[in-house]
C-alpha positions in Angstrom: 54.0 131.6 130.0 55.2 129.2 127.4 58.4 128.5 126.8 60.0 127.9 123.6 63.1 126.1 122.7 64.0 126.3 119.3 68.0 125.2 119.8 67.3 122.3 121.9 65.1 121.1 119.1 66.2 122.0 116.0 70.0 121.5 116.6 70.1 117.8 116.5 68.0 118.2 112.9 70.6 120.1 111.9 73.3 117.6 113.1 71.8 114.8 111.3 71.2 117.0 108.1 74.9 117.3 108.1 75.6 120.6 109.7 79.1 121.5 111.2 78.6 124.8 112.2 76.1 127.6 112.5 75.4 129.3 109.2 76.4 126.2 107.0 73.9 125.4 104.4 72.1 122.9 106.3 71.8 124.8 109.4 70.4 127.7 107.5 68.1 125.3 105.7 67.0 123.8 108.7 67.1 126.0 112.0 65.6 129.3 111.3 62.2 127.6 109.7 61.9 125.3 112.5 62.7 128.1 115.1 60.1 130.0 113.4 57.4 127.4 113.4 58.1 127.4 116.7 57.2 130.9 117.7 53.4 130.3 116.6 53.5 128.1 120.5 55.7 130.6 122.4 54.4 134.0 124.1 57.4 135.5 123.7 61.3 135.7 122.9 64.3 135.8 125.2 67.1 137.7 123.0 70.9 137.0 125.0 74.2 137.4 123.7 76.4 139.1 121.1 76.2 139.7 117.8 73.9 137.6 115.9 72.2 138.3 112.5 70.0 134.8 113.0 68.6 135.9 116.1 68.3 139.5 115.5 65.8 138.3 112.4 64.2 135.9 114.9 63.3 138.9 117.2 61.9 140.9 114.0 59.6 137.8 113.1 58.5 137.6 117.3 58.2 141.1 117.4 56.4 140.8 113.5 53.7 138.4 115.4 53.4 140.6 118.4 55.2 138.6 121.2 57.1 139.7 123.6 60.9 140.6 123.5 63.1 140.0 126.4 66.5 141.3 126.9 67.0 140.0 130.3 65.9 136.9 132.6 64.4 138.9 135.3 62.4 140.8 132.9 60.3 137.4 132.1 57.4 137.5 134.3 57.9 134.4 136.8 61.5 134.5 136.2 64.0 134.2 139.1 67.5 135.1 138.6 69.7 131.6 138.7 71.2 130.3 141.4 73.7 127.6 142.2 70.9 125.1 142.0 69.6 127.1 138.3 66.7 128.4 137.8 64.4 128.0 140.2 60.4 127.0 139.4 58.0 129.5 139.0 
């Protein structure tokens, strides 16, 4: 499976476009259209954490393009829970 890392990416874009914060204008300018871009390489989409109107639309465009939506790490296939050492290799 591929994986996709839009954050790890785009985030130091953002930073040098001026960004502060999540949401500011050139975070909004920046990260969503990159992390988008981005899904046209992955298989599929891990959604974690609270609240969040960015990656809820993220999961609508993955789900629009007919990857998969995870909810959970063990639900990716190949996926082993972490461990003290992280993740360990498929």
């Amino acid at each position: 499976m591929s994986r996709c890392w839009a954050s790890g990416f785009a985030l130091p874009l953002c930073h040098l476009a001026g960004s502060v914060r999540i949401g500011d204008a050139p975070f909004n300018e920046i990260f969503h259209p990159i992390a988008e871009r981005l899904l046209e390489h992955c298989d599929g989409v891990l959604r974690m954490g609270g609240p969040s109107q960015g990656a809820d639309q993220m999961v609508s465009v993955a789900q629009s393009k007919g990857l998969a939506v995870y909810r959970r790490l063990e639900d990716i296939p190949g996926c082993v829970q972490a461990s003290p050492g992280g993740v360990a290799p498929r």
